[in-house]
C-alpha positions in Angstrom: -3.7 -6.6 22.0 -4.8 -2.6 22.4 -1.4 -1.7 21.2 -1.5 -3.6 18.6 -4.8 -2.2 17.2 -3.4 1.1 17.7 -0.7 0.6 15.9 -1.9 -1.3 12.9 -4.5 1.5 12.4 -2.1 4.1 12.5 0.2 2.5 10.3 -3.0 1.1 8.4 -4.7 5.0 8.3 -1.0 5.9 6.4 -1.1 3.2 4.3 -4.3 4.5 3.3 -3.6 7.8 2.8 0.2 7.9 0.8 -1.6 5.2 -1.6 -4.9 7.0 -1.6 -3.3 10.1 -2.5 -1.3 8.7 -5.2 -4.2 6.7 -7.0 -6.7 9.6 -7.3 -4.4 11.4 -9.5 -4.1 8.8 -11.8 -7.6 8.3 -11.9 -8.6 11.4 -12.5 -5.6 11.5 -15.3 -4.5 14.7 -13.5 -1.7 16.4 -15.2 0.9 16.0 -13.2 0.5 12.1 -13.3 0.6 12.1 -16.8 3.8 14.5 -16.5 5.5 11.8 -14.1 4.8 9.0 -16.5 6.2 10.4 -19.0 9.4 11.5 -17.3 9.5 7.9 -16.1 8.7 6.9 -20.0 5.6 5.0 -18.9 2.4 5.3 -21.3 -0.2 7.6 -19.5 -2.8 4.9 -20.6 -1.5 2.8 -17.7 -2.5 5.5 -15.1 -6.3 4.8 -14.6 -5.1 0.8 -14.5 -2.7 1.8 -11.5 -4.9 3.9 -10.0 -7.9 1.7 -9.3 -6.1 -1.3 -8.5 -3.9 1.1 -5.8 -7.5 2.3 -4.5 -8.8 -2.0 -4.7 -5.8 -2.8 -2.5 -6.9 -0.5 -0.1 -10.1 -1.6 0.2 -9.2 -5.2 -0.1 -6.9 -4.4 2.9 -10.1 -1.9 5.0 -12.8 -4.6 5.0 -12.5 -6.9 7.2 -12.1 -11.0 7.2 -10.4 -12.3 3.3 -6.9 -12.9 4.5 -5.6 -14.2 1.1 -7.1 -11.2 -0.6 -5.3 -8.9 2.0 -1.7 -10.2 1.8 -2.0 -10.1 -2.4 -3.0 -6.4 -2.0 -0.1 -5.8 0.5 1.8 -7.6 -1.8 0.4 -5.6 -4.9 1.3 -2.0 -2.8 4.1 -2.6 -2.0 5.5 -3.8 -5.8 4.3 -1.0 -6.8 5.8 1.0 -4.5 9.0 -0.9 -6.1 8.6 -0.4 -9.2 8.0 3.4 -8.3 11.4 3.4 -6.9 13.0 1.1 -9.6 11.8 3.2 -12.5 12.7 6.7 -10.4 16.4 5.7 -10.5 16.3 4.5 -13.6 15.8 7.3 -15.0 18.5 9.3 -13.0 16.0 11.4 -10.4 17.8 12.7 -7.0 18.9 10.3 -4.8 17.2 13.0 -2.2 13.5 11.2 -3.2 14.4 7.8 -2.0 13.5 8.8 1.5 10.2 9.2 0.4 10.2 5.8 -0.8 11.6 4.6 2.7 8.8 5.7 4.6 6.4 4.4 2.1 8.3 0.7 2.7 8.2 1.3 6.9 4.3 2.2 6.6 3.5 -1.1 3.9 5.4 -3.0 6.5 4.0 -1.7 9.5 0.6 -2.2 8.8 1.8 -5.7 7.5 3.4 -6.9 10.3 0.6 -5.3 13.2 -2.0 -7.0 10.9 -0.5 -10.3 10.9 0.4 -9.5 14.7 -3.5 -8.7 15.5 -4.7 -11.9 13.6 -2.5 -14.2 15.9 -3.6 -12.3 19.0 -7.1 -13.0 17.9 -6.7 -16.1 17.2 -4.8 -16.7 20.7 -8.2 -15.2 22.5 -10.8 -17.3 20.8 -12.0 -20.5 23.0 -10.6 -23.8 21.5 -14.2 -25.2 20.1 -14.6 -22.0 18.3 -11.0 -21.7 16.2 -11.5 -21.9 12.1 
């Protein structure tokens, strides 16, 4: 069970950061966001909208307990980690940034699957009477 708290909160702590870092930008409608956008063709006006439902799924995945709410914000991450991708190759960008993309599919899934491997370990510990 410790390993698997160790390794959900590393993967979790990743997670965290590579979304974190991408949402503040497009909060803060840095220029470089809006320079992406528009090389991807996207209106910047979707930026903020991205941003702070990147920066909900993180906290809907931090706090703890909500289950449901957690797997539609891992679910939320990672489609838009897939329509990052999508709409990088779409427009012809290096095949060289995919590995970025990669690692950004091996954290979501990571923190996925130790999550979902910590709940069932929980739920293996807890005396029969008390199981929800």
């Amino acid at each position: 069970m410790k390993k698997t708290k160790v390794m959900y909160w590393i993967f979790t702590a990743l997670l965290v950061a590579l979304m974190g870092i991408g949402a503040i930008p497009d909060i803060l409608y840095a220029s470089d966001a809006v320079a992406l956008f528009a090389h991807l063709g996207y209106p910047s006006y979707l930026l903020p909208f991205l941003g702070v439902a990147k920066l909900l799924g993180l906290v809907a995945i931090l706090i703890p307990g909500f289950p449901r709410m957690k797997e539609w914000a891992y679910a939320g991450l990672t489609f838009d980690l897939v329509g990052a991708m999508y709409s990088s190759i779409a427009v012809g960008d290096p095949a060289g940034g995919l590995a970025f993309f990669i690692i950004g599919f091996v954290i979501i899934g990571g923190s996925y699957v130790c999550y979902h491997k910590k709940q069932r370990s929980a739920s293996l510990s807890q005396p029969p009477g008390l199981a929800a």
